[in-house]
C-alpha positions as CSV (number, residue, x, y, z in Angstrom):
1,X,-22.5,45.9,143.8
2,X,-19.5,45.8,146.2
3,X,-16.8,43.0,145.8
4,X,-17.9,41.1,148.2
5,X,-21.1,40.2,146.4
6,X,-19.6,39.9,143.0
7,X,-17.3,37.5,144.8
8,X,-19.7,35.6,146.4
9,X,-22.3,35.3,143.7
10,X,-19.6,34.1,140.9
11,X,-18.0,31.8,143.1
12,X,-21.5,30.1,143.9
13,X,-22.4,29.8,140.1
14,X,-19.3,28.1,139.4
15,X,-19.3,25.8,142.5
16,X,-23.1,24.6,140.8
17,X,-22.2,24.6,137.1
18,X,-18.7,23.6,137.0
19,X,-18.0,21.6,140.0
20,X,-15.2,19.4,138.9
21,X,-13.4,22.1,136.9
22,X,-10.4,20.6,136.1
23,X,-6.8,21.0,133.8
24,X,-7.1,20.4,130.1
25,X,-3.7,19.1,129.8
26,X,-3.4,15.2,129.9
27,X,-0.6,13.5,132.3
28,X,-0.6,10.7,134.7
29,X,2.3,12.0,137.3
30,X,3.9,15.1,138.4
31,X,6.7,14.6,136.1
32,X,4.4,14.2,133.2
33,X,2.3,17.9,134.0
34,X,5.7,19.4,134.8
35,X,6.9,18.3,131.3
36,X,3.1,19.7,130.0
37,X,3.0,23.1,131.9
38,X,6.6,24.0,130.5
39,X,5.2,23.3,127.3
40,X,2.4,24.9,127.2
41,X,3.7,28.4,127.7
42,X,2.3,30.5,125.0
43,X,1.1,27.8,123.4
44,X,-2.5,25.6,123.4
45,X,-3.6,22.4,125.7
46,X,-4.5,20.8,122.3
47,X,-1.0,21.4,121.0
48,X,0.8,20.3,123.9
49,X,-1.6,17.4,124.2
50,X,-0.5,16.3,120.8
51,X,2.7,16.4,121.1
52,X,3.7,14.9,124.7
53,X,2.3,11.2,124.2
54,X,5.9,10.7,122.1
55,X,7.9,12.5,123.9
56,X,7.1,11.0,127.1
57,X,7.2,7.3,125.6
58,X,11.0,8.2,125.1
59,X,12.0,10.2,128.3
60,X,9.6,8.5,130.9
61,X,11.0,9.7,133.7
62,X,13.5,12.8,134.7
63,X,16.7,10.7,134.5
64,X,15.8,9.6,130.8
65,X,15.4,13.6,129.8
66,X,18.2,14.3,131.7
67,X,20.2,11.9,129.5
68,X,19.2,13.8,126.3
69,X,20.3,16.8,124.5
70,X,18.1,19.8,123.6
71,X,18.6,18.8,120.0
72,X,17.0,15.0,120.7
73,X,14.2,17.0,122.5
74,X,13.6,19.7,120.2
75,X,12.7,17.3,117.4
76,X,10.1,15.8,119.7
77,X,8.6,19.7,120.1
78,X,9.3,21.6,116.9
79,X,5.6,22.2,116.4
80,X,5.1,24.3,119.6
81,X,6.0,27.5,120.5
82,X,9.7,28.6,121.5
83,X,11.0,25.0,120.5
84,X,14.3,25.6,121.3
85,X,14.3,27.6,124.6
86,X,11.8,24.8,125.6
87,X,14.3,22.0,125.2
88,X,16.8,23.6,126.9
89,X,14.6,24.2,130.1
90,X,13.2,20.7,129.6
91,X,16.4,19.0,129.9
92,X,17.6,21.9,132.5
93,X,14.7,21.0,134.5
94,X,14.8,17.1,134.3
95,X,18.8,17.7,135.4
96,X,17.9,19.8,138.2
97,X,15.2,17.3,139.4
98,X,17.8,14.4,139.7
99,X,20.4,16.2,141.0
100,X,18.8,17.8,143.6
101,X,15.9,16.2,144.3
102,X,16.6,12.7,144.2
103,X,14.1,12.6,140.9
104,X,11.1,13.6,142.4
105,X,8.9,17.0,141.8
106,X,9.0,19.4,144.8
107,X,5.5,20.3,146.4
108,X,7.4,23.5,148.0
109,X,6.6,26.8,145.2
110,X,10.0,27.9,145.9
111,X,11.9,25.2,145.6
112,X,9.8,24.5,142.0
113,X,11.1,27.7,141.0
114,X,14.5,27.0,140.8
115,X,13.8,24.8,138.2
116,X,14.6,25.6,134.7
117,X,11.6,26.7,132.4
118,X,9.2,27.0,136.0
119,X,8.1,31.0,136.9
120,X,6.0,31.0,139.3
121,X,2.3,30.8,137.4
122,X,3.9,27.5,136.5
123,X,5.1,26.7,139.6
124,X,1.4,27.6,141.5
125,X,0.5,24.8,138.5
126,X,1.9,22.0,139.8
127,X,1.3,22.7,143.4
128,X,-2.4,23.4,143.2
129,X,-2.8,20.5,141.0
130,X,-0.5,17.8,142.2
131,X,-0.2,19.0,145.9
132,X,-3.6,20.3,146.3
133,X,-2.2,23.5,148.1
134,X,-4.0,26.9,148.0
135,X,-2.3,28.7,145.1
136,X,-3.5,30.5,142.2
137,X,-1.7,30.4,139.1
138,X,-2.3,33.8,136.6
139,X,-1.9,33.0,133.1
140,X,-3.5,35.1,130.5
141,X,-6.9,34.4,131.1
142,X,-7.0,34.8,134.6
143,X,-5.3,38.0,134.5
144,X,-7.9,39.5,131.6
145,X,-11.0,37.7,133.2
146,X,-10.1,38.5,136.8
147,X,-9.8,42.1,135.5
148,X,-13.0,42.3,133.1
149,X,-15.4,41.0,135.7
150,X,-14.0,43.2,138.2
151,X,-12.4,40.2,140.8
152,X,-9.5,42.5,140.7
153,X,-9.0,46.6,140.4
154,X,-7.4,46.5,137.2
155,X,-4.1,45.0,138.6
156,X,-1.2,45.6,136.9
157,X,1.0,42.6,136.9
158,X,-0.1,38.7,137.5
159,X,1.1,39.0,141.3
160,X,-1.2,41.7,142.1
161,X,-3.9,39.6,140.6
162,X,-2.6,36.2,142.4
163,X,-2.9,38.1,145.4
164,X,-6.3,39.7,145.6
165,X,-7.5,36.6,144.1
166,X,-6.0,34.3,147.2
167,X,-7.4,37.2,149.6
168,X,-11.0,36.8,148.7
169,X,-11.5,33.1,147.7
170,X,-12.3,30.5,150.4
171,X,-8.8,28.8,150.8
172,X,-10.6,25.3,150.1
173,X,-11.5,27.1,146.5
174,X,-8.3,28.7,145.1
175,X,-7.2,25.6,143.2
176,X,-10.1,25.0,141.7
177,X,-10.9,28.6,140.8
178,X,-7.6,29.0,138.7
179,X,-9.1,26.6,136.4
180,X,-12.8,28.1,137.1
181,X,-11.4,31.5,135.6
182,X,-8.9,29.8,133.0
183,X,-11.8,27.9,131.3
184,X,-13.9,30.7,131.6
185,X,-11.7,32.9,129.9
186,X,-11.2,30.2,127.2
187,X,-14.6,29.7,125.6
188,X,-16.8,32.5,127.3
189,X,-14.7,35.4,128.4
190,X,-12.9,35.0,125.4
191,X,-10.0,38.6,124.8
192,X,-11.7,39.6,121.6
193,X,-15.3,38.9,121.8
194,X,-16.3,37.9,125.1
195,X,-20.1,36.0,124.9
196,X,-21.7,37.9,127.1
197,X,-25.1,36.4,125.8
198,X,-24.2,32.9,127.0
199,X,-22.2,33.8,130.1
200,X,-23.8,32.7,133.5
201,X,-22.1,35.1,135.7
202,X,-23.1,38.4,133.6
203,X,-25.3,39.7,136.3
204,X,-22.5,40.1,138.7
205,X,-19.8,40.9,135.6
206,X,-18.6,45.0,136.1
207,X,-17.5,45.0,132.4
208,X,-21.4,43.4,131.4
209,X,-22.6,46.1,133.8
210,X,-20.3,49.0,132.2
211,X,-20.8,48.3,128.5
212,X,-24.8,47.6,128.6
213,X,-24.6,44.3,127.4
C-alpha cells in the first residue's frame, strides 16, 4: 500500500468514527489551556484535570499568577510531574503575558514560544485549539503512532514528524488529527501493547501488516 492510500483510508475512518475528536484537558479560555498544556508535560489529562480547578480559582487570570511566587504555585502542583520547574515557567509565563502582551495569549506560534514553559508541541497546542490554525502538535503519541502505522518513515525527531504529517493531511484536518492520533495512541495504539484486535484502522496499519497481527 503506498502512503497515499494509508493516508487516505485512516483519515476517512477517523473523520466517520471520531468526528468531534477533541482535548481531554478541561479549560474555559486560552489562559486556562495555556496554564493546562504547561502542566501537562510528562504528566496525565486526569492529573492535570485534578489539579487546575484550585489553582485557577486563585490565579484567574495572568496578572494574578504573575503576582505569585513559584513557592505559592508549587503548593497548588506538588502532585504533578517536575513541580518545581513548572512553577517557575507558570509564573514566567503569566509575567511574560502581561508584560508583553497586554494579558492576552498570542495566536502567532512564534511569539507563543517565547513564553516560559511553551516549546513548540505546546505552542502548536494552543494555536490549533484556541486559534483554529493548521498546526500539528507531536507529543509522545503522535510521534510513536505516526511511526507504527507508517504516516511517517520512522522520523527521527518530533519536527520531522510535524512536518510530513502537515504535508499530507488536508489543511482543514490537521487540528483535529493531532488529537485523532493522540487519543489513538492513548487507549488503542497504546507503546506497550498496542490492541490491534480492536483497532479500526489495522487494515491500513504497516506495523499490523509487518508483524501478522
Amino acid at each position: 500500500m503506498n502512503k497515499k492510500a494509508r493516508y487516505n483510508n485512516i483519515i476517512q475512518w477517523f473523520q466517520a468514527n471520531m468526528p468531534l475528536a477533541k482535548s481531554e484537558l478541561n479549560y474555559r479560555n486560552p489562559y486556562e489551556l495555556l496554564v493546562a498544556v504547561i502542566l501537562s508535560a510528562q504528566c496525565t489529562d486526569k492529573r492535570v484535570n485534578m489539579i487546575t480547578p484550585a489553582l485557577l480559582e486563585s490565579f484567574p487570570d495572568p496578572a494574578s499568577l504573575a503576582a505569585a511566587s513559584p513557592e505559592t504555585v508549587y503548593e497548588y502542583i506538588r502532585s504533578i510531574s517536575y513541580p518545581n520547574n513548572k512553577a517557575k515557567h507558570l509564573v514566567g509565563m503569566a509575567k511574560a503575558l502581561v508584560e508583553n502582551y497586554d494579558g492576552h495569549v498570542p495566536s502567532e506560534i512564534k511569539e507563543l514560544q517565547k513564553l516560559p514553559g511553551v516549546g513548540r508541541k505546546t505552542a502548536n497546542v494552543i494555536a490549533s485549539i484556541v486559534f483554529d490554525k493548521p498546526a500539528m502538535a507531536v507529543d509522545t503519541h503522535v510521534f510513536r503512532v505516526a511511526n507504527r502505522i507508517g504516516l511517517t518513515n520512522n522520523s527521527r525527531t518530533p519536527l520531522e514528524t510535524e512536518k510530513t504529517l502537515v504535508a499530507n493531511i488536508p489543511v482543514e484536518l490537521i487540528a483535529r488529527a493531532h488529537h485523532w492520533l493522540i487519543l489513538h495512541g492513548r487507549y488503542v495504539c497504546t507503546a506497550r501493547n498496542p490492541k490491534c484486535n480492536e483497532c479500526g484502522i489495522a487494515a491500513w496499519c504497516e506495523f499490523h501488516s509487518k508483524n501478522g497481527k
